[in-house]
C-alpha positions as CSV (number, residue, x, y, z in Angstrom):
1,X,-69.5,-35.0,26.0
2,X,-70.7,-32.3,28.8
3,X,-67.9,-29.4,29.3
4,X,-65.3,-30.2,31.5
5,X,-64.9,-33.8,30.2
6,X,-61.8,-35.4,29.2
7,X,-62.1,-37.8,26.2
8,X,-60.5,-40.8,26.0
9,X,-60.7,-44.3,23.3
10,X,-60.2,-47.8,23.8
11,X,-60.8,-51.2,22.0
12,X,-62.8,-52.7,24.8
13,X,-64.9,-50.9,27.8
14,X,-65.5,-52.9,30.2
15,X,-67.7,-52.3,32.9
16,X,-68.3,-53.5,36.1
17,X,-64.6,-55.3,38.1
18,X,-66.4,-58.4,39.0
19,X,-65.9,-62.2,38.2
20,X,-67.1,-61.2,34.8
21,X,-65.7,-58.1,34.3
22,X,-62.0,-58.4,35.4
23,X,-61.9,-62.1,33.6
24,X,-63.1,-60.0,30.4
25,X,-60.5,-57.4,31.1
26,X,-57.7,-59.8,31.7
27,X,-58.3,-62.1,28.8
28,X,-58.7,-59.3,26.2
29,X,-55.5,-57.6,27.5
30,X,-53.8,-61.0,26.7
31,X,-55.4,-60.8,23.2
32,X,-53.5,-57.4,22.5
33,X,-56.8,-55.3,22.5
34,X,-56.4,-51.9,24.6
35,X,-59.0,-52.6,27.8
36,X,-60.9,-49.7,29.8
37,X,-62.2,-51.2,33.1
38,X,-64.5,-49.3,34.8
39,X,-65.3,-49.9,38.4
40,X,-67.6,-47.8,40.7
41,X,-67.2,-49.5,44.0
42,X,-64.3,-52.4,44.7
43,X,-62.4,-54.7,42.3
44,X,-63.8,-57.9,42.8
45,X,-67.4,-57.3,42.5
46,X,-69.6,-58.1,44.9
47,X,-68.4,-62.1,45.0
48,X,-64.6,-60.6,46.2
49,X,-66.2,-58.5,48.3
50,X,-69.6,-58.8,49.8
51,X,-70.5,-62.3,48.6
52,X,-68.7,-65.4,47.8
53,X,-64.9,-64.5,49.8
54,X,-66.2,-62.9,52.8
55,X,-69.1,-66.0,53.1
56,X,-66.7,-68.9,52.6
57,X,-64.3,-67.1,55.1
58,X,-66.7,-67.0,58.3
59,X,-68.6,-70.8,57.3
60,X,-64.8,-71.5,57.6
61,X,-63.6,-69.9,61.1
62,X,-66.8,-70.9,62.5
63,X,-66.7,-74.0,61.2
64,X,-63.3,-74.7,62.8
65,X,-64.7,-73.4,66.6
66,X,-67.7,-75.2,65.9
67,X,-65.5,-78.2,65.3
68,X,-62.9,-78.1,68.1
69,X,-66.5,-78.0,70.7
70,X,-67.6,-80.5,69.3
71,X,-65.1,-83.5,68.9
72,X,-65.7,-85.2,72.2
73,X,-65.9,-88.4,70.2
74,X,-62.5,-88.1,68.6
75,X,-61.4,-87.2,72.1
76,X,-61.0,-83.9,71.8
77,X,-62.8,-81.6,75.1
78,X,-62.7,-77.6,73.8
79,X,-64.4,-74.7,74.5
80,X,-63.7,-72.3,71.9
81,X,-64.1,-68.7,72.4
82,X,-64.5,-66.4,69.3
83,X,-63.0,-63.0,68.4
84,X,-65.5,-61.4,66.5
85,X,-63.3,-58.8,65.9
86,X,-60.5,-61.1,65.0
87,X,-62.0,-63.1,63.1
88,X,-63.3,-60.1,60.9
89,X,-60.1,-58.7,60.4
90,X,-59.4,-62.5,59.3
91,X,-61.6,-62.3,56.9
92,X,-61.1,-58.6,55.7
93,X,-57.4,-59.7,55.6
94,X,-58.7,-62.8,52.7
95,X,-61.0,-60.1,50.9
96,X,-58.2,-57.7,50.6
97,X,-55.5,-60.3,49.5
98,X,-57.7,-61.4,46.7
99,X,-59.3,-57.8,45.2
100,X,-55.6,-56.5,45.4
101,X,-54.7,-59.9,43.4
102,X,-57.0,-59.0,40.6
103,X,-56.1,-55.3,40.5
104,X,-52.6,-56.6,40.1
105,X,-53.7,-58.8,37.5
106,X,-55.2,-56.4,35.5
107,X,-52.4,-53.9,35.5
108,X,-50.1,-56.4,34.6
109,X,-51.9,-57.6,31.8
110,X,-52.3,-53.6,30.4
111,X,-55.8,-53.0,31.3
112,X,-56.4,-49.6,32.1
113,X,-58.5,-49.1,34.9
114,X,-60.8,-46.3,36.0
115,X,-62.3,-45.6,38.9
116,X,-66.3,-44.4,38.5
117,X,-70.2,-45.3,37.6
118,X,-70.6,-45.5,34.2
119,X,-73.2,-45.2,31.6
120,X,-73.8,-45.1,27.8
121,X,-74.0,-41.9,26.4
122,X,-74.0,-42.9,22.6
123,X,-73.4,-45.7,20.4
124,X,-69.7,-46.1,20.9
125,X,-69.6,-43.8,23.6
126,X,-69.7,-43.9,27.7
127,X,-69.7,-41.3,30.3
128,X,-67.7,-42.1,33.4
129,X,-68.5,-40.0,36.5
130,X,-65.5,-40.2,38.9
131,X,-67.6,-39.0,42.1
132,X,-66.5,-37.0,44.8
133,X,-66.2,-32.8,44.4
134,X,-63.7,-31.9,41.5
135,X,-63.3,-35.5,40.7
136,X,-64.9,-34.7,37.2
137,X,-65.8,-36.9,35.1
138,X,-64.7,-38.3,31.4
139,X,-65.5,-39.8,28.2
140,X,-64.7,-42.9,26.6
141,X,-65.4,-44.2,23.0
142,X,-65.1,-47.8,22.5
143,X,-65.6,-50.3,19.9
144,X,-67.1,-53.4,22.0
145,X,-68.4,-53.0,25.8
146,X,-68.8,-55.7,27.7
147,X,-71.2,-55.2,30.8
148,X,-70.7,-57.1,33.5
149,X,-72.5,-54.9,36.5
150,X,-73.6,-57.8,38.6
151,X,-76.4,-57.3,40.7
152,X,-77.9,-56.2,44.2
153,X,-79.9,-57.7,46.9
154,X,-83.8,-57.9,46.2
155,X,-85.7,-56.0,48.8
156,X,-89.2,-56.9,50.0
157,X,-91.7,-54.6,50.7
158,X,-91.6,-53.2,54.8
159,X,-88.0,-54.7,54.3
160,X,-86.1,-52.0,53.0
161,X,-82.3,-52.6,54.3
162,X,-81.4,-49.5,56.8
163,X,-78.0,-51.5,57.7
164,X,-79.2,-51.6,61.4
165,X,-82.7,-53.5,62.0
166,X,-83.0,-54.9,58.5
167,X,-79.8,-56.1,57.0
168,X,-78.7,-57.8,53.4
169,X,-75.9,-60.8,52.9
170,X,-73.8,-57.7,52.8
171,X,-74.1,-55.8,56.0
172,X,-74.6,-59.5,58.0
173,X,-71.0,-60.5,56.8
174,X,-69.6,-57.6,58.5
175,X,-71.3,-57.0,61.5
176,X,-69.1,-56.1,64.5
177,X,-70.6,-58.4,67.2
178,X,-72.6,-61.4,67.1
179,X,-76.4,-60.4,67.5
180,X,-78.2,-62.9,70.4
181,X,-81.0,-63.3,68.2
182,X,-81.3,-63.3,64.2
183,X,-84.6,-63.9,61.9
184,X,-83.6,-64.2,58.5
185,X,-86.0,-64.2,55.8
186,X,-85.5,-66.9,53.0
187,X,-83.9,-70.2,53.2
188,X,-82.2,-69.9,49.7
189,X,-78.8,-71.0,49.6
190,X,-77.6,-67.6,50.7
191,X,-80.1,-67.8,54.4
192,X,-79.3,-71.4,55.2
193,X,-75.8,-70.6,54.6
194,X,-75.8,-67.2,56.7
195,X,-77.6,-69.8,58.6
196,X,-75.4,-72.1,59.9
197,X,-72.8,-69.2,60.3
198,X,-74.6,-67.3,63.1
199,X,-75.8,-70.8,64.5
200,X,-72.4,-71.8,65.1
201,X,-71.6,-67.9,66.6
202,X,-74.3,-68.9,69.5
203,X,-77.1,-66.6,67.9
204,X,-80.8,-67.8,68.1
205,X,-81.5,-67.9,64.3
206,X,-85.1,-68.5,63.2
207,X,-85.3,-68.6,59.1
208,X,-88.6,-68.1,57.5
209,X,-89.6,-69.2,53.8
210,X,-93.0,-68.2,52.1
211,X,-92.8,-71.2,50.4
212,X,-93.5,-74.7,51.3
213,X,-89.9,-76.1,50.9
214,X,-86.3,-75.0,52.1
215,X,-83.8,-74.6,49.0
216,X,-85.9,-74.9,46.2
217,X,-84.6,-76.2,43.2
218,X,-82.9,-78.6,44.9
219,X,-84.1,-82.1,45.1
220,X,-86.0,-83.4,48.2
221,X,-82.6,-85.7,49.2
222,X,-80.3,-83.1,48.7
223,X,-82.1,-80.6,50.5
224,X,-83.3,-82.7,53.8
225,X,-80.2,-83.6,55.0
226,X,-79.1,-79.7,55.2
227,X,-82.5,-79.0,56.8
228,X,-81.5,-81.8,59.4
229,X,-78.5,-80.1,59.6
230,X,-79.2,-77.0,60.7
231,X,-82.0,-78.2,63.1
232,X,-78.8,-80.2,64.7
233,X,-77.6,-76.6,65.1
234,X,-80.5,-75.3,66.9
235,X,-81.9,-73.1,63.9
236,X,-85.7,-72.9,63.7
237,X,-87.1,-73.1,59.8
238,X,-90.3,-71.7,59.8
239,X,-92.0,-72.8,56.0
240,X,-95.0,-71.4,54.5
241,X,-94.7,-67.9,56.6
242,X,-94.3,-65.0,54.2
243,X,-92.6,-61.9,56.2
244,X,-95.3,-59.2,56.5
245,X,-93.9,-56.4,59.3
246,X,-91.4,-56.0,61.6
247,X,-91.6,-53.1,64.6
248,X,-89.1,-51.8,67.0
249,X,-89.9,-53.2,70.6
250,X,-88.2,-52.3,73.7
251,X,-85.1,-54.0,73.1
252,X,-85.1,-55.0,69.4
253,X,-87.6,-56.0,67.1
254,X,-90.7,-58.0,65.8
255,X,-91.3,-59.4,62.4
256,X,-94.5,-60.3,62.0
257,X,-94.8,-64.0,59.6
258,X,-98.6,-64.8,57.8
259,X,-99.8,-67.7,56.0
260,X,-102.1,-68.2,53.0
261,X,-104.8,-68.9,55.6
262,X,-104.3,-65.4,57.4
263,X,-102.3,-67.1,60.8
264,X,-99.8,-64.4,61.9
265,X,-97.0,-65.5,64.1
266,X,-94.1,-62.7,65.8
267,X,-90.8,-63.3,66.4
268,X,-88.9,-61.2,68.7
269,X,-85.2,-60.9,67.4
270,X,-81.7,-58.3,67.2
271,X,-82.0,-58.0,63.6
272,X,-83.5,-59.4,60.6
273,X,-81.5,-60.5,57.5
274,X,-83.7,-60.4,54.1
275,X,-81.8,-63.1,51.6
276,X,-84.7,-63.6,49.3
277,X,-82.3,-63.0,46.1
278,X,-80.9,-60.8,43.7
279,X,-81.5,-58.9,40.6
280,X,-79.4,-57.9,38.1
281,X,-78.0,-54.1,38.0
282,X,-78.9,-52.7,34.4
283,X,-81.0,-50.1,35.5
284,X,-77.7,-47.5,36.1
285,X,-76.5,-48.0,32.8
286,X,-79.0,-45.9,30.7
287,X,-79.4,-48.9,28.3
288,X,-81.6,-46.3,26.4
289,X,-78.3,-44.7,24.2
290,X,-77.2,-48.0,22.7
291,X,-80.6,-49.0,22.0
292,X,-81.2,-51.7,24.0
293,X,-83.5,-53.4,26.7
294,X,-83.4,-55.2,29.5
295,X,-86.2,-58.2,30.0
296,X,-89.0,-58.0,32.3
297,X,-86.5,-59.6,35.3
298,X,-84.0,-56.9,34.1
299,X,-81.7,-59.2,32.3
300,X,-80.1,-58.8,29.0
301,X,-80.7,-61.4,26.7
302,X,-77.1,-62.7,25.2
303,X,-76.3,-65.7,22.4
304,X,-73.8,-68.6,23.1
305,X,-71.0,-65.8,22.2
306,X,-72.1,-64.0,25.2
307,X,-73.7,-60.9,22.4
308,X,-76.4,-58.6,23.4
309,X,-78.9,-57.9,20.7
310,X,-77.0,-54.8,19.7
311,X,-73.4,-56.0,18.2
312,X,-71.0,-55.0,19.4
313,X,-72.4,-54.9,23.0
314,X,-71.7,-57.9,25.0
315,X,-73.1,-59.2,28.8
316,X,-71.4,-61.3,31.1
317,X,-72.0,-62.4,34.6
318,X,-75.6,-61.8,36.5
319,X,-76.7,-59.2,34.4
320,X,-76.6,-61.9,31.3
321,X,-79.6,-64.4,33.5
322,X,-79.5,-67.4,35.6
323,X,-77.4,-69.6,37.2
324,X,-76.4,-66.0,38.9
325,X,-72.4,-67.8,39.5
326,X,-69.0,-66.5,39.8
327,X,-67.5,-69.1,38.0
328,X,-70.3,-68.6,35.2
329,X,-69.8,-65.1,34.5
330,X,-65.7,-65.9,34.4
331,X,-66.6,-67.8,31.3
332,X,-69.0,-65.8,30.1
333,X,-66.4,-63.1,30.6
334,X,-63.8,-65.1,28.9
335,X,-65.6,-65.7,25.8
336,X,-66.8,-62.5,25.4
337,X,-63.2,-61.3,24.9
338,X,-62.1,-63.9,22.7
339,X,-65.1,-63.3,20.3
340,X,-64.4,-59.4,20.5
341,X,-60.4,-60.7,19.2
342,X,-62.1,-62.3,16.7
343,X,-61.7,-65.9,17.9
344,X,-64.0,-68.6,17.7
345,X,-65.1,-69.5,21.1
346,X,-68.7,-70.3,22.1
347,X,-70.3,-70.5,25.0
348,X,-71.4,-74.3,26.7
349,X,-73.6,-74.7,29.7
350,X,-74.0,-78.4,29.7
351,X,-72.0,-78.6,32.9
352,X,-72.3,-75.5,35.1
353,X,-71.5,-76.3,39.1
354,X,-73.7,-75.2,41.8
355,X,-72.5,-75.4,45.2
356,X,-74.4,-74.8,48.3
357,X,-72.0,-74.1,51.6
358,X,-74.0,-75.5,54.4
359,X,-73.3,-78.5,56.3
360,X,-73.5,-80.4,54.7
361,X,-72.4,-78.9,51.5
362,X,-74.3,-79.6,48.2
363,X,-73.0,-80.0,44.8
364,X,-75.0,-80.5,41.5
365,X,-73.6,-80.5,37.6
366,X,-75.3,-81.2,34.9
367,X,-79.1,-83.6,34.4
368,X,-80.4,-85.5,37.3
369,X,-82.5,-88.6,36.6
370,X,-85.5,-86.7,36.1
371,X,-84.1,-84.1,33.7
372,X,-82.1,-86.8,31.8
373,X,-85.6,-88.4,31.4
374,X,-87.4,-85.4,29.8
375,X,-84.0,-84.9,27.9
376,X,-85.3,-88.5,25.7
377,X,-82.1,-90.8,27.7
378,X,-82.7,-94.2,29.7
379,X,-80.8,-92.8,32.6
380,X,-78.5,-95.1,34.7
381,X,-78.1,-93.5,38.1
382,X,-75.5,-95.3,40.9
383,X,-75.1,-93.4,44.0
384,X,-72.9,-94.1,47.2
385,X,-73.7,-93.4,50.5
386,X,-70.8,-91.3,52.9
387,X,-71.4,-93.5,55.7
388,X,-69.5,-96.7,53.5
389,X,-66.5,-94.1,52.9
390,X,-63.4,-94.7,55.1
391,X,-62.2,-91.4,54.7
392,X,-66.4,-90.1,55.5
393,X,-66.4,-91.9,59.0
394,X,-62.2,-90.3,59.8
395,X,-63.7,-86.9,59.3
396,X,-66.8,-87.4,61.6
397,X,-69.6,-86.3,58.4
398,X,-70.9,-89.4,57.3
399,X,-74.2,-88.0,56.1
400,X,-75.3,-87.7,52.7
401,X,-74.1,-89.5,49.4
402,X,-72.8,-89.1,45.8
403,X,-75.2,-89.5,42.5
404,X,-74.3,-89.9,39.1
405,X,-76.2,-89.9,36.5
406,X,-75.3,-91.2,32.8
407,X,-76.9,-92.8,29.6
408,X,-77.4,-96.4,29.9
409,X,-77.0,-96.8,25.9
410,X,-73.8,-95.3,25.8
411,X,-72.6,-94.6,29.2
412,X,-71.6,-91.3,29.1
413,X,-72.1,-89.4,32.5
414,X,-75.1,-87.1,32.3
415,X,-75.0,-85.3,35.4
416,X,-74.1,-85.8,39.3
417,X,-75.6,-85.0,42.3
418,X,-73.6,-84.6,45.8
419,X,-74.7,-83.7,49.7
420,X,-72.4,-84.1,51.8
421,X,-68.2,-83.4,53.2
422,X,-66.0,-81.0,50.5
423,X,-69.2,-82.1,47.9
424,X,-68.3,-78.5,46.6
425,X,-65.2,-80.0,45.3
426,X,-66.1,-83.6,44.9
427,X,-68.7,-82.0,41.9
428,X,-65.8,-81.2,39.9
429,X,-64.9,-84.6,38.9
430,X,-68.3,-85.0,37.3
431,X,-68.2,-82.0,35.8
432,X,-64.9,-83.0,33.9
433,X,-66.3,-86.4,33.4
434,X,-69.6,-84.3,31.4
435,X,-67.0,-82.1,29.8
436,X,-64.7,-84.9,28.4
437,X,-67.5,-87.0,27.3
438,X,-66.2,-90.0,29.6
439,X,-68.4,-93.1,30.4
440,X,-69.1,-94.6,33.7
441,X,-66.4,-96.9,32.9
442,X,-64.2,-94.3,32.4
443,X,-65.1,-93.1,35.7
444,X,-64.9,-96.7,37.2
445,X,-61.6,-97.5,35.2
446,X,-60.0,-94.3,37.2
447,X,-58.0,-95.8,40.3
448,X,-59.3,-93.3,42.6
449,X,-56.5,-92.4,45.8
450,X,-57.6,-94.2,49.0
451,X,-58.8,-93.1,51.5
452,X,-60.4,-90.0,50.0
453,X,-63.7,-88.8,49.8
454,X,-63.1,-88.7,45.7
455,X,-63.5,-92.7,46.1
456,X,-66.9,-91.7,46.4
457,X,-67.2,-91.0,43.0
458,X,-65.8,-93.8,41.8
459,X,-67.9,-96.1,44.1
460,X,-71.3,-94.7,42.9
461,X,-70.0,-94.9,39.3
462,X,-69.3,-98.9,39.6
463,X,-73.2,-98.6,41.7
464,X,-74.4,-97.6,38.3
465,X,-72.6,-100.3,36.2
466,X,-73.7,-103.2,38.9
467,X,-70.4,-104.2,40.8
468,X,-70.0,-101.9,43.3
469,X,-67.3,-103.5,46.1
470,X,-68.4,-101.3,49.2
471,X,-72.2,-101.0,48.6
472,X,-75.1,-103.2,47.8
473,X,-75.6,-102.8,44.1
474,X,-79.5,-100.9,43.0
């Protein structure tokens, strides 16, 4: 304790208000434990507030405009003209809702919240500093902390983000008018969704990927037809240039683009927006006090109960490794509190979502072929194409298919792969399926609600059995 601190106890310390953090909170406030949750920026986290929300909100408002110009085939002649500033306020409007949501939340389910950065300063003990002059700062002992302090946007060097020239996911989600010209570097999920947002805004966007392939780690088919997509939208994907420079010109900038071989290529643009990841915030937390260390990627290392090598220490969220998800570090956050009450909950990652929200959207859960290959199974795969859905072709987005993927022995459902309309939500029924330890006849045996995209599903799962109706059987 430094003079001038107050002292303070709780069960739990929490720190960091993100999807990790404020799940842990929450839960281990319904568990009877006394909860500290420490926050130095917004409740929310960055997925509230900078990420996830604010993304899904402008893919949606200028998906709607980009819709209504383009539906002279349902009949429909528009010409929509977009509020920039209106449709930020929109979207400020959804952040707030939300963050205030979870701020209720947490007061109603008695966590104590605290406003401040926070690092260890013992082994049961963290410093808060509150910021600000006279704000002062204050100590808190606890008896399990659970860090859940997300992560930051990974610079590149010549890149550093000035909020102006060179911008993250953070400052392009709020800009205040729609630049003419955009170059964003990396098409990761996070630049070919920024992507298609500044596409359908009428901005020249040119992405550019050091590496020889747009949205690695996807597979080839799931990948092209968003590639496709955003060419349909007038973007220019550059692959294999690696950003080197950029220099003010007379009226914006250059970024300068090399190859292995040494071929330099300029682009003249407004801004350029750097998506080539994140890493994991550990570094504020002086790690040192409670005797623990971060990995070489600055990740801490956690066991199925979501335990840091040091006991009574727990990680949730990005800070515990990859898939860096919301919806990930709410369980990891979930379980964390439930092991600190002394229940026995464990940790499964058989059937983690990924979502990519480009058009069109891609959703993956669980093995594909391949992987259920390696994994030892005989893998019966049945997929169904959007262009045989009823419900596809009354939406206009016919492109793209679903995949499932199960063990031919036994039948259960290993995995599923989706591109394609609402394929963010059409993933969940496979997930369940993986979670449930249902079959493809399971699946097939469902009476799926017609017309829907779900029926999808259903089709590819009779695809894999042999007597699909609506498709040609593999």
């Amino acid at each position: 304790m430094v003079v001038g601190d107050i002292a303070t106890g709780t069960d739990v310390l929490v720190i960091g208000a993100g999807p990790g953090g404020y799940v842990a909170a929450i839960r281990a406030g319904q568990l009877d434990l006394d909860v500290t949750l420490v926050e130095k920026d917004a409740y929310g986290g960055t997925c509230l507030n900078h990420g996830c929300i604010p993304s899904k909100a402008l893919i949606t408002a200028t998906g709607v405009a980009h819709e209504a110009g383009n539906a002279e085939a349902m009949g429909i002649h528009a010409d929509p003209a977009i509020d920039m500033g209106g449709m930020m306020e929109w979207k400020d409007g959804v952040v707030d809702q939300l963050t205030g949501g979870v701020e209720k939340l947490c007061k109603a389910n008695g966590v104590n919240l605290v406003e401040g950065i926070a690092e260890f300063d013992g082994e049961n003990r963290a410093r808060v500093a509150h910021g600000g002059d006279g704000q002062g700062s204050e100590s808190i002992e606890f008896e399990h902390a659970i860090v859940a302090t997300g992560s930051r946007p990974v610079e590149i060097p010549g890149f550093e983000f000035d909020g102006e020239r060179v911008v993250s996911s953070r400052e392009a989600l709020s800009l205040e008018s729609v630049p003419d010209s955009l170059v964003i570097v990396g098409a990761g999920y996070i630049g070919m969704e920024l992507a298609g947002v500044f596409a359908k805004l009428g901005t020249d966007v040119t992405v550019v990927e050091m590496l020889d392939e747009a949205l690695v780690g996807f597979a080839d088919d799931l990948a092209k037809p968003v590639v496709d997509g955003m060419e349909d939208l007038g973007v220019e994907i550059r692959l294999g240039e690696a950003a080197s420079d950029w220099e003010e010109t007379g009226d914006g900038i250059s970024v300068t683009t090399e190859t292995d071989e040494g071929e330099e290529t300029n682009y003249d643009c407004e801004k350029v927006l750097v998506a080539v990841g994140r890493q994991p915030v550990t570094d504020t937390l002086n790690l040192e006090a409670i005797g623990l260390e971060p990995d070489e990627n600055g990740f801490l290392q956690t066991d199925d109960r979501a335990r840091t090598d040091v006991e009574n220490v727990f990680a949730v969220g990005d800070v515990a490794g990859e898939p860096m998800l919301a919806h990930k570090g709410m369980k990891e956050g979930q379980v964390a509190a439930e092991v600190v009450a002394g229940e026995a909950s464990a940790l499964d990652y058989q059937a983690v979502p990924a979502a990519v929200f480009t058009e069109p959207e891609i959703g993956t859960v669980g093995m594909t072929e391949a992987e259920a290959e390696e994994a030892g199974f005989e893998p019966a795969v049945g997929q169904m194409p959007f262009r045989a859905s009823g419900r596809a072709l009354t939406t206009g987005h016919t492109d793209g298919f679903v995949r499932i993927v199960a063990d031919a022995e036994s039948g259960f459902v290993l995995g599923g792969q989706i591109v394609g309309p609402e394929a963010s939500e059409l993933i969940a029924e496979i997930g369940l399926a993986i979670e449930l330890g249902a079959t493809l006849e399971d699946v097939a045996a469902t009476i799926h609600t017609h017309p829907t995209l779900s029926e999808a599903v259903h089709e590819a799962a009779e695809n894999a059995l042999g007597h699909a109706i609506h498709t040609l059987n593999r």
